[in-house]
N, C-alpha and C positions, 0 to 999 in steps of 0.2 A: 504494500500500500504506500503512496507515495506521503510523504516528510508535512509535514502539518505549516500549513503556509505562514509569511509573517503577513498579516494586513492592519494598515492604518487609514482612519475613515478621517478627515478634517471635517471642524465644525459647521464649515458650510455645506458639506454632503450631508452631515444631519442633519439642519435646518430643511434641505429641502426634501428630507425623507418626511419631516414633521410635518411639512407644509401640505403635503399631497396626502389628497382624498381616499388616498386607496391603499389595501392594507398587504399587497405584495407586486414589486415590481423588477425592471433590471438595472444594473448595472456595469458600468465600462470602469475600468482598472487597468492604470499605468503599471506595468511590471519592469522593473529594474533588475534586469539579470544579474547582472553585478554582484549584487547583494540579496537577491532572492526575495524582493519587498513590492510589495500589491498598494498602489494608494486608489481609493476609491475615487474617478478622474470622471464622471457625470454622473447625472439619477433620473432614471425616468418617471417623470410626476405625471401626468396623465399617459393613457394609449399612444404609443411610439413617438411620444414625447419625452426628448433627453436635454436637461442642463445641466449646462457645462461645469463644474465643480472648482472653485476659486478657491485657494487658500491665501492665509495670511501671506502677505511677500515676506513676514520675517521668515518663514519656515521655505526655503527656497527649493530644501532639497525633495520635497513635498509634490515636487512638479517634473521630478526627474524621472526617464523610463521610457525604453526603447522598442516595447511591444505591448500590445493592446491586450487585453486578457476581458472576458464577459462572466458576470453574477446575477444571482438575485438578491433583493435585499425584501423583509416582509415584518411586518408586526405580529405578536403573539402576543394572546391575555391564557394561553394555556399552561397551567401551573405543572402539570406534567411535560412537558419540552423542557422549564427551566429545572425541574427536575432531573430529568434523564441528562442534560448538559451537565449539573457539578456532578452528577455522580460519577457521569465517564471520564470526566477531565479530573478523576481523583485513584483513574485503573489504569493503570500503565495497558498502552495499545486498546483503550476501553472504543469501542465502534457497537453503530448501528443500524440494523437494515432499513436500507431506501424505505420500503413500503411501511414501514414504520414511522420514519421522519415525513412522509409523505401526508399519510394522516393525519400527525398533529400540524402539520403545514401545508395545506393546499395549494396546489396550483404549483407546488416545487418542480423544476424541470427536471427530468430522465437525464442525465449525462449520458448516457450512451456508451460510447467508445472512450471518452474522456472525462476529466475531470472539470466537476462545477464547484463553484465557490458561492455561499448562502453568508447571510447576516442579517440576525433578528434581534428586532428590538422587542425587549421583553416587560409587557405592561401589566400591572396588578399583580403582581409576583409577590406571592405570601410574605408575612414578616419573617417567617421564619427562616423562608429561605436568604434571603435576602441579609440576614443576623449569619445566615452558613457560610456567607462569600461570594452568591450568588451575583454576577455582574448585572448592567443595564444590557449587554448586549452581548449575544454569541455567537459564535462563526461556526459554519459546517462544510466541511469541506467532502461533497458528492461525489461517491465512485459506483460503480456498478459492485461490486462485492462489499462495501459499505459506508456509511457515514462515520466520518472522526469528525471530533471536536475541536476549534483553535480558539484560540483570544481575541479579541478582535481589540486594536488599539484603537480609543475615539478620542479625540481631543475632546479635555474638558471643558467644561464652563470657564473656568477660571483656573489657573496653574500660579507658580510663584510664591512669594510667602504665605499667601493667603491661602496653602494647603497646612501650614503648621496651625490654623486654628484648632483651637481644645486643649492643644498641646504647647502652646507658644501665650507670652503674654501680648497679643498683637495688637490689642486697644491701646494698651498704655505706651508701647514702642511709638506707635505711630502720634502719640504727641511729645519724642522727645528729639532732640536738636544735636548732634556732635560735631565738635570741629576738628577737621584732619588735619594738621600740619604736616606736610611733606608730601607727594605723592609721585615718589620714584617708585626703586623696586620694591622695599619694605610697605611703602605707604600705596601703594597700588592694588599689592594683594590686600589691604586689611581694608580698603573702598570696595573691592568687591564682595571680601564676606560682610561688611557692615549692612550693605547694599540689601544683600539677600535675605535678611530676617525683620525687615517690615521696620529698620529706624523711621519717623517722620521725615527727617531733612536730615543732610548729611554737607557742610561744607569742605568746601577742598579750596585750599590754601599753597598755591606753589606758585613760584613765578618763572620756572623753568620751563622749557620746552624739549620735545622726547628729539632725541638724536642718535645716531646709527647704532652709538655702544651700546645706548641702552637696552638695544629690543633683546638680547639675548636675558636680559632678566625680567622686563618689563612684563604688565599685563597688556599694555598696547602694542600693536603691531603695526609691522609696515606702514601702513595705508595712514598714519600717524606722526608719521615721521617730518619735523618743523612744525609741526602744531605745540602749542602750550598745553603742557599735562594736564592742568586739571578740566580745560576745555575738551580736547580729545576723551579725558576717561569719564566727563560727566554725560558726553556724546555716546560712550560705547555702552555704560551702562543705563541710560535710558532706551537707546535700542534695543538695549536685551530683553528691559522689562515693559518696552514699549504696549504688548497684551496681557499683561498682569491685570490683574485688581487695584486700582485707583487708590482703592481705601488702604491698600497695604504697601503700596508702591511708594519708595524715597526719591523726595526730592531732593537734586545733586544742585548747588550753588556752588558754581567758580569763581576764584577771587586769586587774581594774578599779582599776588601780595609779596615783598619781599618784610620778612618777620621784622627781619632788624631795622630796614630802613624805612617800614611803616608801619608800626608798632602802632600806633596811634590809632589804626584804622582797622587792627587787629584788634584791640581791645575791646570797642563793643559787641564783637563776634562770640570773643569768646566771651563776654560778661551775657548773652543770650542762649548760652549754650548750656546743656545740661552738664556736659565732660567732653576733657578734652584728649586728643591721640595724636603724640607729637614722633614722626616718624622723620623728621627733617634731618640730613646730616650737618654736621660740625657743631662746635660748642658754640656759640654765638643765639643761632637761632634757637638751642634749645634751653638757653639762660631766659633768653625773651620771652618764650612758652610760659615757663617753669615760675616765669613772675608775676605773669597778668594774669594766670590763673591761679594764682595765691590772691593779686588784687581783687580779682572776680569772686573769691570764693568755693571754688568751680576743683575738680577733680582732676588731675592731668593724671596720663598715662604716655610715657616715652619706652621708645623704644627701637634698636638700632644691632649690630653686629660690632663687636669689638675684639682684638688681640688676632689682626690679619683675617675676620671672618672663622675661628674656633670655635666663636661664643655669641652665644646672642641673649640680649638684658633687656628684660620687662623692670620699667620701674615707675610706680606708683604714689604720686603727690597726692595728697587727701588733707583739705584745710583741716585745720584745728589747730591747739596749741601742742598736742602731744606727739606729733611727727613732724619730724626735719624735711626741707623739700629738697629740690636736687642737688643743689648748692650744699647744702647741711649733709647729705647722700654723700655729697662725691669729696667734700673735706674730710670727712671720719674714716673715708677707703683711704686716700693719701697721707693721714695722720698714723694709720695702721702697717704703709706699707704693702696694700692691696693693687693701688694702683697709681698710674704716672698721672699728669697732668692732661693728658690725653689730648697737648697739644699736635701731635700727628692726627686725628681727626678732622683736623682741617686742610688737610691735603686733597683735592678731588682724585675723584677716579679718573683714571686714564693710560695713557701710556709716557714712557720716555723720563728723564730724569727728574723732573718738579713735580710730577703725580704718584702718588699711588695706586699699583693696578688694583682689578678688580680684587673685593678682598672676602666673597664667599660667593658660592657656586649660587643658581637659580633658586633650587628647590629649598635651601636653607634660608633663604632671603624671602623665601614664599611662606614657611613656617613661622616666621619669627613675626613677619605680616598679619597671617593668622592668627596666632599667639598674641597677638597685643589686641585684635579685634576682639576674641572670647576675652580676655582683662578688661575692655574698655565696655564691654556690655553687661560682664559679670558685676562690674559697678556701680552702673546705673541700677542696675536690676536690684543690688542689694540698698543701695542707698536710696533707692525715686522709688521701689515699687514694695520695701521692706518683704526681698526672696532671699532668706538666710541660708536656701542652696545652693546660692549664688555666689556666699562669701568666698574670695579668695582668701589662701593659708598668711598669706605675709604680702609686703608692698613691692619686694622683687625676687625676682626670677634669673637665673642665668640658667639657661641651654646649651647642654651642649650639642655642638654641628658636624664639626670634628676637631676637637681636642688635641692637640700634638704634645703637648706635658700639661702635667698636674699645676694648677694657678694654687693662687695662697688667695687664703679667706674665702668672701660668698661665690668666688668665680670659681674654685677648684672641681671643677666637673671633670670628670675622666673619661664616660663614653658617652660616644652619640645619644642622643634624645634621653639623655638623662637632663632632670628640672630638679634648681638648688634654689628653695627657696629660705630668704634669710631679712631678721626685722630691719628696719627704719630709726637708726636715732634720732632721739629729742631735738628740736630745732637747738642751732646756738645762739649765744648772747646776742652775739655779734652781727647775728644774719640780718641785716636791711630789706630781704624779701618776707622773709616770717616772721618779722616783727609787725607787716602791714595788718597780720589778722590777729 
């Protein structure tokens, strides 16, 4: 018996299966050899009447397929068809005879010599079944020695974050506000998981533009190349989420901002912000962060690669008076002998004698991305929405990426995707930033 087909219906061939009067008719199907993939490509809604079947242009590949392939598609309010579908699609090799599926489906065509492809929508279908796994729709793929079962994929109503409801806090995400600082490699990945779990608004803060080195780490590609980052990635990811849900969908603000040399213009951003994710390289911009959101009040979370790309450090500013901010952070590591001054930080990337090259691979620079997006949400979440499974253990983290010796103090990680987390001292006397709160 021939291999159980893949078929995907786009939500305009439902539409117009809903729309017509009648409760079985046929179908024309793009086949893509290739890949072995059936997309549902018109519907006949009246007698030998076919429309053309439109998908979304985001879905491109949707339209692809080099030979024409014919079905039926039909309604059923019969509880015994949705029946006998989970039950074979839970028997390995489970089939059924033609004259069988004929009766509860009328009007089903004889394949003959060859194989037919069926797809029904199934109406009034018991609670119970429907609580067993039962789908809205099932595929039958018609042989003269019998009927199997397949899946039939339909584009949903709605896809994107707005599939975590129940499971996701997505009322209260979507009234809260983050500002990104940086969006290279690190600050690119952690725009598109941010992106993806229904924040309200999300701005992007970089006044750089992507250039040739960057794509091998970058989230953007090519087709981006002289465009300003956060313009290009506020562009890529409202494309992506272009058919989302509204209600769950973040809105991207680009702000071609340099921190240090318009602080001024950054500070009501971030004093509107619930928390802030500072992914910017060198010291400069991240002193700037580290101070307006002490002035603001507001939670910063930085976060960057250090020691050649080894290690990569979550660290976590939280107003009060009983933690130190990055400043008070990075004097007590220097005081201890943990770390330099970390004036090599300000070397860019590049090549040749005045730059440091690149100093950690892609997918570590996509982790560390990551890793500062679940900090910068586990935050909020504990602090705006009081989810105490949200606390994080301590205010940072070092990772390791790859380790080539043992550090001293909170950086000493020895293997990969080992996480050291370790506290935050008391601000100091002396600090001019944490004495503002």
């Amino acid at each position: 018996m021939t291999n159980s087909p893949f078929v995907m219906v786009p939500r305009d061939a439902l539409r117009l299966m809903n729309a017509s009067s009648r409760r079985l008719g046929n179908l024309r199907f793009k086949l893509s050899e290739a890949d072995g993939r059936f997309v549902v490509d018109a519907v006949e809604t009246s007698e030998n009447t076919f429309v053309d079947v439109r998908p979304d242009r985001a879905f491109a590949s949707l339209t692809w397929g080099d030979l024409t392939r014919w079905g039926q598609w039909a309604r059923s309010d019969s509880p015994d068809l949705a029946a006998t579908y989970l039950l074979l699609t839970r028997r390995p090799n489970g089939a059924l005879p033609f004259d069988a599926l004929h009766q509860m489906v009328p009007g089903t065509d004889d394949p003959g010599a060859i194989s037919g492809l069926l797809i029904v929508s199934h109406e009034d279908v018991p609670p119970e079944l429907r609580a067993a796994g039962m789908p809205e729709f099932s595929g039958w793929l018609i042989e003269r020695d019998g009927v199997v079962p397949f899946p039939v994929h339909a584009e949903p109503d709605e896809f994107g974050a707005s599939q975590l409801t129940g499971d996701w806090p997505l009322r209260q995400l979507a009234q809260e506000s983050i500002t990104l600082v940086g969006t290279g490699s690190i600050g690119s990945a952690a725009a598109d998981a941010l992106s993806r779990i229904g924040v309200g608004e999300l701005h992007l803060v970089d006044p750089d533009r992507l250039l040739w080195h960057n794509l091998i780490r970058h989230r953007l590609g090519p087709e981006s190349v002289g465009r300003y980052k956060v313009d290009a990635l506020a562009a890529l990811i409202a494309e992506r989420d272009a058919e989302t849900n509204p209600a769950t969908r973040t809105t991207l603000i680009p702000h071609r901002l340099d921190v240090v040399e318009h602080a001024e213009l950054l500070r009501p951003i971030i004093q509107a912000s619930t928390v802030v994710l500072c992914c910017a390289d060198g010291i400069a911009p991240r002193r700037v962060v580290n101070h307006l959101a002490r002035l603001a009040r507001t939670s910063a979370i930085f976060a960057c690669v250090l020691n050649d790309g080894s290690i990569g450090e979550i660290f976590r500013s939280r107003p009060g008076r009983g933690r130190g901010c990055l400043l008070c952070h990075r004097a007590y590591l220097e005081a201890n002998g943990w770390i330099d001054p970390e004036a090599d930080q300000e070397l860019g990337y590049g090549t040749g004698s005045s730059h440091k090259p690149m100093t950690a691979i892609p997918s570590d620079l996509q982790l560390v991305g990551q890793f500062a997006a679940q900090a910068t949400i586990a935050t909020l979440l504990e602090s705006r929405q009081g989810m105490p499974g949200s606390r994080l253990p301590s205010d940072h983290a070092v990772i390791g990426l790859r380790p080539v010796a043992a550090l001293a103090g909170p950086f000493g990680v020895s293997a990969p995707g080992e996480v050291r987390w370790s506290e935050v001292p008391p601000p100091r006397a002396v600090c001019a930033t944490c004495s503002l709160t």
